[in-house]
C-alpha positions in Angstrom: 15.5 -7.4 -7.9 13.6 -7.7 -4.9 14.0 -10.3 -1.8 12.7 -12.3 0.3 13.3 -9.3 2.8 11.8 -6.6 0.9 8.4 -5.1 1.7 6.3 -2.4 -0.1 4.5 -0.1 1.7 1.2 1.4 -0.2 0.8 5.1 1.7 -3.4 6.0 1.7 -4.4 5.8 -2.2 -7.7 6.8 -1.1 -10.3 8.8 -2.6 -10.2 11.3 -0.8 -6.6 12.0 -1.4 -6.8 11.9 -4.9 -8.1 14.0 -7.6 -12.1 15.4 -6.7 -11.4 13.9 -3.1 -11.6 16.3 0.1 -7.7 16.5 0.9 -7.1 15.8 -3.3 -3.3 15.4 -3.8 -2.5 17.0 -7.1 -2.1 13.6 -9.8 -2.4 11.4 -7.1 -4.3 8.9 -9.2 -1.3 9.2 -11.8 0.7 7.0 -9.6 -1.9 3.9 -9.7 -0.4 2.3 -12.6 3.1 2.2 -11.3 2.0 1.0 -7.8 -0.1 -1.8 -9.2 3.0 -3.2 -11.1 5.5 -3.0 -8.2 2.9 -4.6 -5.9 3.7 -7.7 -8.6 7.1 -7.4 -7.8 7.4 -7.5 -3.7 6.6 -10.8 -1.6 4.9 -8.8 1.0 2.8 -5.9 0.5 1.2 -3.6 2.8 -1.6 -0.7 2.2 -2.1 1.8 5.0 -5.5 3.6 5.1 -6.1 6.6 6.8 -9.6 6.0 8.7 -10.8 9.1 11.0 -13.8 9.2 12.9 -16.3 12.3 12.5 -14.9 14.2 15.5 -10.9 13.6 14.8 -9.4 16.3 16.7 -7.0 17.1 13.4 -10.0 18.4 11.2 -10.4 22.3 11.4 -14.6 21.3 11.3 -14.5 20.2 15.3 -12.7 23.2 16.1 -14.4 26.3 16.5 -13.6 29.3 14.2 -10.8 27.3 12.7 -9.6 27.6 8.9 -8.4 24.2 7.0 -4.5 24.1 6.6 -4.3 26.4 9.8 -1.8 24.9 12.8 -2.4 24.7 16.5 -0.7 23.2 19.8 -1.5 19.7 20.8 -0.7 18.0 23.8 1.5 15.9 21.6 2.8 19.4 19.5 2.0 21.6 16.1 -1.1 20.0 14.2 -2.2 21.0 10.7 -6.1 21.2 10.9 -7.3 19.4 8.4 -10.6 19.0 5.8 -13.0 16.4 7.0 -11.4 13.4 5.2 -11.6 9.4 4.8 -14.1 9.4 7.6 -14.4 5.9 9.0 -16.8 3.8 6.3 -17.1 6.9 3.4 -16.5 6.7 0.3 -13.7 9.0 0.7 -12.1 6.5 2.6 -12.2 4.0 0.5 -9.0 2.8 -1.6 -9.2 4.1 -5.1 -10.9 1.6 -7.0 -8.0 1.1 -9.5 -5.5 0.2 -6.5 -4.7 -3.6 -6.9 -6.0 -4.1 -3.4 -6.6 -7.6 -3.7 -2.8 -8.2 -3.6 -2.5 -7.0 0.1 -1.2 -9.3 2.5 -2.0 -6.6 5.5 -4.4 -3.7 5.4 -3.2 -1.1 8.1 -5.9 1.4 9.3 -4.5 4.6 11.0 -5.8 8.0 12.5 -8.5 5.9 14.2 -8.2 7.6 17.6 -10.1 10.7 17.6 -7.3 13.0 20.1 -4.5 12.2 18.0 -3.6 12.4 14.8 -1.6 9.4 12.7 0.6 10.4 10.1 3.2 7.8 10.1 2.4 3.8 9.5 4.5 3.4 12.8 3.5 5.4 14.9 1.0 7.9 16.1 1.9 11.8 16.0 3.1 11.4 19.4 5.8 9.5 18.5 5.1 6.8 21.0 1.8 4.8 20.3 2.6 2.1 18.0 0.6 0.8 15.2 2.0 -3.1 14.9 3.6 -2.6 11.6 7.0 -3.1 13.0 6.8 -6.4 14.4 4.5 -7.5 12.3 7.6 -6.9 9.1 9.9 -8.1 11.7 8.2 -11.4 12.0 8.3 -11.8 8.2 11.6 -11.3 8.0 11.6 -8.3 6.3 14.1 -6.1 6.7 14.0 -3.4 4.0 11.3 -1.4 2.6 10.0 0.7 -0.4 7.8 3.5 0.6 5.0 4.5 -2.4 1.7 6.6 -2.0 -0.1 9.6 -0.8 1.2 12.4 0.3 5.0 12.4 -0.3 5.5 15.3 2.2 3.3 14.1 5.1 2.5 10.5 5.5 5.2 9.0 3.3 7.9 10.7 4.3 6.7 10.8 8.3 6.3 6.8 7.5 9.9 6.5 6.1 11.4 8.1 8.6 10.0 6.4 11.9 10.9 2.7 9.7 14.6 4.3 9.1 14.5 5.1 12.9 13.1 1.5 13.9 16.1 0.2 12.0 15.1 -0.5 8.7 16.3 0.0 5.5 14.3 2.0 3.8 13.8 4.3 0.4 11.0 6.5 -1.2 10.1 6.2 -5.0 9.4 9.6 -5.8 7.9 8.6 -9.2 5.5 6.7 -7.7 4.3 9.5 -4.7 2.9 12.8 -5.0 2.8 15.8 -2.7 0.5 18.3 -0.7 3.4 20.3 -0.9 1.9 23.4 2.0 4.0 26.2 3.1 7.1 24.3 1.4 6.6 21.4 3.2 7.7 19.0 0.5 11.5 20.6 0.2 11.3 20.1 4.0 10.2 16.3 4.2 12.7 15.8 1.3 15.7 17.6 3.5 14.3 15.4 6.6 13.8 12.0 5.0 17.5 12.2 3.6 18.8 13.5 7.6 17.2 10.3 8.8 19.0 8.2 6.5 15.9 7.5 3.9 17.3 7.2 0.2 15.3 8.9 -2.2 14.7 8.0 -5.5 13.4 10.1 -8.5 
Protein backbone atom coordinates (compact mmCIF):
# COMPACT_ATOMS: atom_id res chain seq x y z
CA UNK A 1 0.00 0.00 0.00
CA UNK A 2 1.24 3.25 -0.82
CA UNK A 3 1.18 6.70 1.19
CA UNK A 4 0.70 9.85 1.30
CA UNK A 5 4.64 9.96 1.30
CA UNK A 6 5.28 7.82 -1.55
CA UNK A 7 6.43 9.08 -4.88
CA UNK A 8 7.08 7.24 -8.23
CA UNK A 9 9.64 8.18 -10.29
CA UNK A 10 9.14 7.37 -14.32
CA UNK A 11 13.06 7.13 -15.60
CA UNK A 12 13.10 8.37 -19.65
CA UNK A 13 10.36 5.93 -21.45
CA UNK A 14 11.29 7.59 -24.50
CA UNK A 15 11.46 6.55 -27.91
CA UNK A 16 14.55 6.62 -28.42
CA UNK A 17 15.25 4.32 -25.55
CA UNK A 18 13.01 1.81 -26.53
CA UNK A 19 12.83 -0.72 -29.08
CA UNK A 20 13.81 0.82 -33.04
CA UNK A 21 14.98 4.05 -31.00
CA UNK A 22 18.75 5.37 -31.32
CA UNK A 23 20.03 4.26 -27.72
CA UNK A 24 17.03 1.20 -27.91
CA UNK A 25 17.08 -0.56 -24.50
CA UNK A 26 16.36 -4.25 -25.12
CA UNK A 27 12.19 -4.73 -24.19
CA UNK A 28 12.04 -1.42 -22.94
CA UNK A 29 8.48 -0.96 -24.21
CA UNK A 30 7.68 -4.29 -22.27
CA UNK A 31 7.68 -2.38 -19.08
CA UNK A 32 4.77 0.17 -20.22
CA UNK A 33 2.02 -1.81 -19.02
CA UNK A 34 3.28 -2.23 -15.56
CA UNK A 35 4.29 1.46 -15.19
CA UNK A 36 0.95 2.61 -16.38
CA UNK A 37 -0.84 0.65 -13.54
CA UNK A 38 1.51 1.75 -10.72
CA UNK A 39 1.27 5.34 -11.88
CA UNK A 40 -2.61 4.54 -10.59
CA UNK A 41 -1.36 3.61 -7.46
CA UNK A 42 1.10 6.57 -6.27
CA UNK A 43 -0.35 10.20 -5.16
CA UNK A 44 2.53 11.91 -6.85
CA UNK A 45 4.10 10.85 -9.91
CA UNK A 46 7.00 12.15 -11.71
CA UNK A 47 8.45 11.32 -15.40
CA UNK A 48 12.03 12.46 -16.12
CA UNK A 49 12.96 13.04 -19.83
CA UNK A 50 16.19 13.04 -21.07
CA UNK A 51 16.34 16.26 -23.57
CA UNK A 52 19.95 16.92 -25.26
CA UNK A 53 20.61 19.61 -27.51
CA UNK A 54 22.39 18.72 -31.02
CA UNK A 55 25.95 19.48 -29.81
CA UNK A 56 25.65 17.61 -26.13
CA UNK A 57 29.18 17.02 -25.36
CA UNK A 58 28.17 13.14 -24.26
CA UNK A 59 27.36 12.04 -28.00
CA UNK A 60 30.42 10.40 -29.76
CA UNK A 61 28.97 12.58 -33.19
CA UNK A 62 30.51 16.06 -31.72
CA UNK A 63 33.62 14.45 -31.03
CA UNK A 64 35.95 13.87 -33.64
CA UNK A 65 37.00 10.31 -34.61
CA UNK A 66 35.07 8.99 -31.76
CA UNK A 67 33.19 5.48 -31.68
CA UNK A 68 29.54 5.27 -29.77
CA UNK A 69 29.95 3.39 -26.32
CA UNK A 70 33.67 4.65 -26.27
CA UNK A 71 34.75 6.56 -22.74
CA UNK A 72 36.74 9.69 -22.30
CA UNK A 73 37.82 12.28 -19.48
CA UNK A 74 35.59 15.11 -18.58
CA UNK A 75 36.22 17.91 -16.50
CA UNK A 76 33.65 16.46 -14.32
CA UNK A 77 35.30 12.52 -14.95
CA UNK A 78 34.81 9.20 -17.27
CA UNK A 79 31.85 9.81 -19.94
CA UNK A 80 30.42 7.10 -22.14
CA UNK A 81 30.04 8.82 -25.69
CA UNK A 82 26.89 8.24 -26.62
CA UNK A 83 24.47 7.88 -30.08
CA UNK A 84 22.80 11.14 -30.89
CA UNK A 85 19.66 10.60 -28.79
CA UNK A 86 16.19 12.41 -27.60
CA UNK A 87 17.50 15.58 -29.07
CA UNK A 88 15.56 18.48 -27.71
CA UNK A 89 11.94 18.54 -29.75
CA UNK A 90 12.50 14.89 -31.90
CA UNK A 91 10.56 12.36 -32.00
CA UNK A 92 13.06 10.42 -30.27
CA UNK A 93 12.54 12.39 -27.46
CA UNK A 94 9.30 12.17 -27.11
CA UNK A 95 7.67 9.83 -24.32
CA UNK A 96 6.48 6.55 -25.75
CA UNK A 97 3.05 7.12 -26.82
CA UNK A 98 1.62 4.26 -24.61
CA UNK A 99 3.27 5.92 -21.32
CA UNK A 100 0.17 7.23 -19.26
CA UNK A 101 1.68 10.67 -19.37
CA UNK A 102 -1.29 12.48 -18.71
CA UNK A 103 -1.10 11.30 -15.01
CA UNK A 104 2.17 13.34 -14.32
CA UNK A 105 2.07 15.77 -11.70
CA UNK A 106 5.79 17.00 -12.76
CA UNK A 107 7.62 16.52 -16.03
CA UNK A 108 11.49 16.67 -15.29
CA UNK A 109 13.67 17.44 -18.37
CA UNK A 110 17.41 16.57 -17.93
CA UNK A 111 20.79 16.53 -19.98
CA UNK A 112 19.73 19.94 -21.22
CA UNK A 113 23.23 21.59 -20.78
CA UNK A 114 25.32 20.81 -23.64
CA UNK A 115 29.02 20.46 -21.43
CA UNK A 116 27.62 18.07 -19.13
CA UNK A 117 25.89 15.14 -19.16
CA UNK A 118 22.72 14.25 -16.79
CA UNK A 119 22.25 10.86 -15.72
CA UNK A 120 20.65 11.13 -12.45
CA UNK A 121 17.03 12.95 -11.84
CA UNK A 122 19.08 14.81 -9.03
CA UNK A 123 21.72 15.82 -10.18
CA UNK A 124 24.00 16.50 -13.02
CA UNK A 125 27.13 14.10 -13.68
CA UNK A 126 29.11 16.36 -11.74
CA UNK A 127 27.46 15.49 -8.75
CA UNK A 128 26.88 19.04 -7.76
CA UNK A 129 24.33 20.93 -10.13
CA UNK A 130 20.91 20.22 -8.95
CA UNK A 131 17.89 19.54 -10.96
CA UNK A 132 14.92 20.71 -8.28
CA UNK A 133 13.57 17.30 -7.83
CA UNK A 134 14.59 17.14 -4.25
CA UNK A 135 12.90 20.00 -2.86
CA UNK A 136 10.34 19.90 -4.99
CA UNK A 137 9.39 15.91 -3.22
CA UNK A 138 10.44 17.55 -0.09
CA UNK A 139 7.74 20.17 -0.24
CA UNK A 140 5.15 17.44 -0.90
CA UNK A 141 5.92 15.64 1.75
CA UNK A 142 7.23 12.81 0.26
CA UNK A 143 9.66 11.00 1.74
CA UNK A 144 10.05 7.61 -0.02
CA UNK A 145 10.28 6.69 -3.54
CA UNK A 146 9.89 3.90 -6.21
CA UNK A 147 12.35 4.18 -8.99
CA UNK A 148 10.78 2.48 -12.56
CA UNK A 149 12.11 3.14 -16.26
CA UNK A 150 14.93 3.30 -18.67
CA UNK A 151 17.93 2.15 -18.37
CA UNK A 152 18.25 0.11 -15.06
CA UNK A 153 22.05 0.37 -15.16
CA UNK A 154 22.49 4.05 -15.90
CA UNK A 155 19.82 6.51 -15.15
CA UNK A 156 17.77 4.51 -12.78
CA UNK A 157 20.23 3.28 -10.74
CA UNK A 158 22.46 6.72 -10.86
CA UNK A 159 18.77 8.35 -9.93
CA UNK A 160 18.33 5.93 -6.98
CA UNK A 161 21.36 6.35 -5.65
CA UNK A 162 21.80 10.29 -5.46
CA UNK A 163 17.75 10.15 -3.70
CA UNK A 164 19.22 7.36 -1.14
CA UNK A 165 22.16 9.91 -0.69
CA UNK A 166 19.71 12.98 -0.28
CA UNK A 167 18.07 10.99 2.45
CA UNK A 168 15.34 9.32 0.99
CA UNK A 169 13.96 6.08 1.15
CA UNK A 170 14.20 4.63 -1.81
CA UNK A 171 13.76 1.12 -4.00
CA UNK A 172 14.03 -0.08 -7.69
CA UNK A 173 11.39 -2.37 -9.29
CA UNK A 174 13.39 -4.43 -11.42
CA UNK A 175 10.37 -5.92 -13.13
CA UNK A 176 9.39 -2.76 -14.27
CA UNK A 177 13.16 -1.46 -15.63
CA UNK A 178 15.29 -2.74 -18.21
CA UNK A 179 19.02 -2.45 -18.88
CA UNK A 180 21.83 -1.24 -21.40
CA UNK A 181 23.76 -3.63 -19.63
CA UNK A 182 27.67 -2.35 -21.48
CA UNK A 183 30.84 -3.80 -20.36
CA UNK A 184 28.79 -5.45 -17.25
CA UNK A 185 27.59 -2.36 -16.24
CA UNK A 186 24.30 -3.70 -14.92
CA UNK A 187 26.01 -6.31 -12.25
CA UNK A 188 27.79 -3.11 -11.31
CA UNK A 189 24.79 -0.56 -10.84
CA UNK A 190 23.14 -3.58 -9.06
CA UNK A 191 26.34 -4.05 -6.59
CA UNK A 192 26.29 0.01 -6.24
CA UNK A 193 22.52 0.68 -5.76
CA UNK A 194 22.53 -1.98 -2.93
CA UNK A 195 26.23 -0.18 -1.24
CA UNK A 196 24.13 3.00 -1.16
CA UNK A 197 21.40 1.61 0.68
CA UNK A 198 18.82 1.24 -2.44
CA UNK A 199 16.54 -1.98 -1.96
CA UNK A 200 16.05 -3.83 -5.01
CA UNK A 201 13.23 -5.62 -5.93
CA UNK A 202 12.84 -8.37 -8.65
Amino acid sequence: MTEPRDALIVIDIQNDFCPGGALAVAGGDEILPQVNAMMGQFPVRVLTQDWHPENHSSFAANHQGAEPFSEIDMPYGKQTLWPVHCVQGSEGADFHTALDVERADLILRKGFRAPIDSYSAFFENDHETQTGLAGYLRDRGVTRLTFVGLALDYCVAWSAMDAAKLGFEVRVLESACRAIDLNGSLDAARAAMLAAGVTLEA
